[in-house]
C-alpha positions, 0 to 999 in steps of 0.5 A: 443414976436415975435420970440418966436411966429415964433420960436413957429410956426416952432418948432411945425411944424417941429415936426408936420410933423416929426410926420406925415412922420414919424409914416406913415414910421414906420407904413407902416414898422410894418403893414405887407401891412394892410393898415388899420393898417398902417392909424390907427397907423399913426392917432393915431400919429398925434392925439397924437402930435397935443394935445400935441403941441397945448396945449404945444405951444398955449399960446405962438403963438396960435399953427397955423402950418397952412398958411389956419389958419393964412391967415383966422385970419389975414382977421378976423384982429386977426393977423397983416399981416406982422405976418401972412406972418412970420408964414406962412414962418415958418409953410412951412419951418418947415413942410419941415425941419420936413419931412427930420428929419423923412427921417433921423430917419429912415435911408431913403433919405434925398431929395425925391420926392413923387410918391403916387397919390392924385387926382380927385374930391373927393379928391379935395372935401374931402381937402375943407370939412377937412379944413372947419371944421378945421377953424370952430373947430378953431373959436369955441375954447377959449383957447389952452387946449379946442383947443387941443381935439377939434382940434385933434378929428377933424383931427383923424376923417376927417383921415377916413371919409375923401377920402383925409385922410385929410391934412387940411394944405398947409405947410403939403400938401408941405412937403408931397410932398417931402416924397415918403412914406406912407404920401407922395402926388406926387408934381403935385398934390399938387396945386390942393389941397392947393386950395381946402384947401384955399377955404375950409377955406372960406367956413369955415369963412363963415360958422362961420359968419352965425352961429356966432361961433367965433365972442365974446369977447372970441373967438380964435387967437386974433392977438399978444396975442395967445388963439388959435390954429389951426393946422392939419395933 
């Protein structure tokens, strides 16, 4: 059970991050310098493979792709620590593996480092807002096919209303940062985002215990016998 969790978790997050990377490679190729455009198709993209990821890989590990995920189910004792720190391993080394298979689809490098600067207070700001409203879309799911729309309609959105175009994920943030294309972010400012990501978590736990989202029977990501699913972009 538990590699087919760890084996689920990276599946999904190599193919999440392939998609990520990949769309905004082919969408900035296709959009004629429309940056409008090119966010659109990659939204579009990464809408798409998060329903179907998660509804496809939710029975079997809960589809996290997400350390924020994990680390805020793991506190809430519905995810055993050393599980959680598998995950996590996983969800990092995959979302990494997914962006050099993007690289390779399109012909590009394969070992790259991201130019595109990401920075400031409203991008730090937009980081916490995306991942607090994940972590309570997350909470609020029953099941994986419920998660699924709920999920990705959140992501889609926080695409656009966010100054960040909300990464919501510190695997994604990582792997990101080693894509000098459309979905890349420069490496120095990654940290500065996970822990914006991280503190946007808490802030969506504490927002779910103030609202009681996630605290019956039926809520999400019970440990060793996945529900739930917690991904982003």
């Amino acid at each position: 059970m538990m590699r087919r969790a760890l084996l689920a978790e990276g599946l999904g997050s190599v193919l999440l991050a392939a998609t990520v990377t990949g769309s905004g490679i082919m969408a900035e190729r296709l959009a004629g310098g429309n940056l409008a455009v090119a966010l659109l198709a990659n939204t579009a993209a990464t809408v798409a493979v998060l329903a179907t990821l998660i509804a496809l890989l939710g029975p079997i590990s809960g589809a996290h792709f997400n350390p924020a995920v994990s680390i805020i189910e793991a506190s809430r004792g519905r995810l055993a620590i050393p599980k959680a720190i598998g995950y996590i391993v996983v969800q990092i080394a995959g979302c990494c593996l997914g962006a050099l298979l993007a690289h390779a689809m399109f012909e590009m490098p394969l070992i790259q480092a991201s130019v595109h600067l990401r920075t400031g207070p409203a991008q730090w700001l937009s980081e916490g807002v995306a991942t607090a409203g994940l972590i309570l879309v997350v909470m609020g799911c029953t099941n994986p096919n419920e998660a699924a729309w709920r999920v990705a309609a959140w992501i889609g959105a926080a695409y656009w209303f966010t100054a960040s175009t909300s990464f919501a994920n510190p695997a994604i943030t990582i792997a990101r940062s080693l894509s000098d294309t459309f979905a890349g972010i420069a490496p120095a400012h990654v940290p500065a985002f996970i822990a914006s990501q991280l503190g946007g978590a808490l802030l969506g736990l504490l927002l779910a215990k103030i609202l009681a989202i996630g605290q019956g029977e039926t809520s999400v990501a019970p440990g060793d016998r996945p529900r739930s699913a917690g991904v982003s972009s």
